[in-house]
C-alpha positions in Angstrom: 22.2 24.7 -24.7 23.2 24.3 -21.0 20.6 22.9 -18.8 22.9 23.2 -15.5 23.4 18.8 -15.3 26.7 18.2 -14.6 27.1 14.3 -15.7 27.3 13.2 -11.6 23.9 15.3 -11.3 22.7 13.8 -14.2 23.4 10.1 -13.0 22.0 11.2 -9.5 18.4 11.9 -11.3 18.9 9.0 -13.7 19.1 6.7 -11.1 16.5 8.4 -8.9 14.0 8.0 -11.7 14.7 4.4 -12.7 14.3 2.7 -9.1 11.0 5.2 -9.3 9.6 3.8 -11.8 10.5 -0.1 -10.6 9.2 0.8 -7.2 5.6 2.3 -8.7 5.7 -0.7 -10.7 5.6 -3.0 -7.9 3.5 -1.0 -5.9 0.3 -1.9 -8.9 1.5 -5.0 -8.9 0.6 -5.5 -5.2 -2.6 -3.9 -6.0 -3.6 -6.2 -8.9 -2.4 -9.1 -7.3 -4.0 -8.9 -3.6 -7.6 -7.8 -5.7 -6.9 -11.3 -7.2 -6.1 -13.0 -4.4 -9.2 -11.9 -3.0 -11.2 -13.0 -5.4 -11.9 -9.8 -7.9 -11.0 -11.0 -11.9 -10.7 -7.6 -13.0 -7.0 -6.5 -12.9 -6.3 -10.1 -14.2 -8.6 -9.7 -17.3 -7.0 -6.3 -18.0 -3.5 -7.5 -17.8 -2.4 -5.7 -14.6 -1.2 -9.3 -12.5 2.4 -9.2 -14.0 5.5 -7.3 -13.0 5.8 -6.2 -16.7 6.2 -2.4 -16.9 4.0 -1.2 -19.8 0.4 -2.1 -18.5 1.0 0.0 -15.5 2.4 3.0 -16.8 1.0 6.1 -16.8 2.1 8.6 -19.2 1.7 11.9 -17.2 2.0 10.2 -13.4 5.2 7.8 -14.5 6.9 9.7 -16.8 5.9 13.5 -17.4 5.6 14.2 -13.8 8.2 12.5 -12.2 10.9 13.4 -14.2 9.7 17.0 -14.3 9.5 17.1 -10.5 13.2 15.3 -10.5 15.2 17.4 -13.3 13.5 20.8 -13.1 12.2 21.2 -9.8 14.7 19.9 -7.2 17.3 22.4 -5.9 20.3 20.0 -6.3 19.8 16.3 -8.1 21.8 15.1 -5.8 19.4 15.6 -3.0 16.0 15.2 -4.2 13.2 16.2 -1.8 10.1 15.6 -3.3 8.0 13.8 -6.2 4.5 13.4 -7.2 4.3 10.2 -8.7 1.9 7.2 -9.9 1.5 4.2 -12.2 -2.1 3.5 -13.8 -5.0 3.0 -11.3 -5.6 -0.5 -11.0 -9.2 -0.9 -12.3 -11.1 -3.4 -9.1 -14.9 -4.0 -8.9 -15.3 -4.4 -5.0 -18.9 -6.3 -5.6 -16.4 -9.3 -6.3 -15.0 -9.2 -2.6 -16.7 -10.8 0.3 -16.0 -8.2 2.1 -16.3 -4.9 -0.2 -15.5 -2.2 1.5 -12.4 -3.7 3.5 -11.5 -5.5 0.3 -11.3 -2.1 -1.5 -9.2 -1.0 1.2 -6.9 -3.4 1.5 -6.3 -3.3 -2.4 -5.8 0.2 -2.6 -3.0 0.4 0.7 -1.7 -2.4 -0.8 1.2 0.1 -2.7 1.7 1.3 1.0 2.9 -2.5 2.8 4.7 -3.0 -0.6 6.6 0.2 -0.3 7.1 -0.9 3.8 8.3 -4.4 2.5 10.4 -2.6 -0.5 12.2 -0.1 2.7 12.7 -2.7 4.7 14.3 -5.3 2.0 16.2 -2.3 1.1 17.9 -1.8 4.4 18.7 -4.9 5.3 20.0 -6.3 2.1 21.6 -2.9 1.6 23.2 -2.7 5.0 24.8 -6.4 4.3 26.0 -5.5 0.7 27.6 -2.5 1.8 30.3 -4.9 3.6 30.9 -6.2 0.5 31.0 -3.1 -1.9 30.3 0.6 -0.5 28.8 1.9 -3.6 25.4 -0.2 -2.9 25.0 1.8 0.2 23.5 4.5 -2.9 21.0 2.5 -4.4 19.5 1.2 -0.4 19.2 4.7 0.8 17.7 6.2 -2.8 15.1 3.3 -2.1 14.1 3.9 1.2 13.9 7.6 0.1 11.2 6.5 -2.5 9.2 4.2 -0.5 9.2 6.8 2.6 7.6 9.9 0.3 5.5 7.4 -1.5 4.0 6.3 1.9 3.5 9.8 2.8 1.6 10.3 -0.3 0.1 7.7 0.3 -1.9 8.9 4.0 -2.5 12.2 2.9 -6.4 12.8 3.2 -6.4 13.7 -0.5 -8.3 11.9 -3.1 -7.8 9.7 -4.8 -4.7 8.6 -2.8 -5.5 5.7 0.0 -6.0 8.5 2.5 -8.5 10.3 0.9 -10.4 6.8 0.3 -10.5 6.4 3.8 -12.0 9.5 4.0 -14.7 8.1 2.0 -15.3 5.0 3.5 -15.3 6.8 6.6 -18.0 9.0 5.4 -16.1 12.3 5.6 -16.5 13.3 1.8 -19.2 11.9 -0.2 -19.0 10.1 -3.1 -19.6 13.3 -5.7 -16.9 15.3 -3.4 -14.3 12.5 -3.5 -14.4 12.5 -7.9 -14.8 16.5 -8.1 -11.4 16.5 -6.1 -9.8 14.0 -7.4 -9.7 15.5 -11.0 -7.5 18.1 -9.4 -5.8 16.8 -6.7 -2.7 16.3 -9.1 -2.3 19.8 -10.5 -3.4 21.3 -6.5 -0.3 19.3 -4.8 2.0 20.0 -7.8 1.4 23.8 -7.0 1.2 22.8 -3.3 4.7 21.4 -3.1 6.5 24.4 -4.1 4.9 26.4 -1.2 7.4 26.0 1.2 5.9 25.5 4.4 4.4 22.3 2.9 7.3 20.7 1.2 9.0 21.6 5.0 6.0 19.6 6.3 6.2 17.0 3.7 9.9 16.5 4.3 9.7 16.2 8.1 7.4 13.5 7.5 9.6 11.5 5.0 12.6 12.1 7.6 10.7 10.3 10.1 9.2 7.4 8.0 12.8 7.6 7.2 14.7 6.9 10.4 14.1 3.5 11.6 15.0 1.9 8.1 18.3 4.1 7.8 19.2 2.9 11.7 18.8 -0.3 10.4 20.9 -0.4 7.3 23.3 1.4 9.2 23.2 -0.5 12.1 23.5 -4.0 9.3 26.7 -2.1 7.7 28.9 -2.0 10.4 
């Protein structure tokens, strides 16, 4: 049977996938860890404060999804566009913060400044590896491709990603608004990204989240 995958386009989405999964890893990581920090025991007592895979993965958001969205919906897998992708919600009770509503905030956009720091580490160590051995240069710009469309996912007003929470918080939906959407919100932006006015939209907001990180590494590989 001939799926199409030649074995460079195979290695493309391979590799795509894996630095995926370690980057949605990290970002509940950086959720567990900054609701600990601030003073909530949950995600430690439910084993979510380690940078151990298995506790954060999601079956359909890690693994169905993702590599669905990667091997059967991209044009070319060597120029992936789009993913909708997530590791296990980070369970928080915000009555443990001293501050609960900016503590629940600042938890759940914590997978946004880890994806910034995760850009950022990978243009800059990227840029100065690529002096050393060219091939890295695939590995930085594959990174800053993940964090960039995971931080665009990230501030669209859709729950129950960050920027539907702040619509929340901001009183724009109401608590029984934000759950009824948020048990479809998955399946609406699946179908949503194959219009394609909206994957053009989603794209030109990637490419300029994009830009300043690839001047950088750019700038650093000279």
């Amino acid at each position: 049977m001939d799926l199409g995958f030649t074995p460079e386009s195979l290695r493309a989405g391979l590799i795509f996938y894996f630095l995926l999964f370690a980057v949605l890893v990290l970002r509940a990581y950086a959720q567990a860890w900054l609701a600990d920090r601030l003073g909530d025991p949950t995600p430690r007592s439910d084993g979510r404060v380690t940078l151990y895979p298995p506790p954060h993965v999601d079956l359909l958001g890690t693994v169905v999804l993702p590599l669905i969205c990667i091997f059967y919906l991209q044009p070319r897998l060597t120029s992936i566009g789009f993913f909708l992708a997530w590791a296990k919600p980070v369970p928080t009770n915000p009555s443990y913060f001293k501050h609960p509503r900016q503590g629940e905030l600042f938890t759940q956009f914590a997978g946004f400044g880890m994806c910034v720091v995760i850009a950022l580490l990978a243009a800059v160590v990227g840029g100065l590896a690529y002096r050393l051995d060219h091939r890295t240069i695939e590995i930085s710009a594959t990174l800053i491709q993940i964090a960039a469309m995971l931080i665009v996912l990230d501030l669209l007003p859709i729950p129950p990603l960050p920027g539907g929470m702040l619509l929340r918080h901001w009183g724009v939906l109401s608590e029984e608004a934000y759950f009824n959407i948020s048990r479809w919100s998955g399946i609406v932006l699946l179908i949503a990204f194959q219009l394609p006015p909206v994957r053009y939209a989603i794209s030109m907001a990637v490419a300029l989240i994009v830009s300043p990180f690839y001047f950088l590494l750019q700038a650093l590989a000279r």
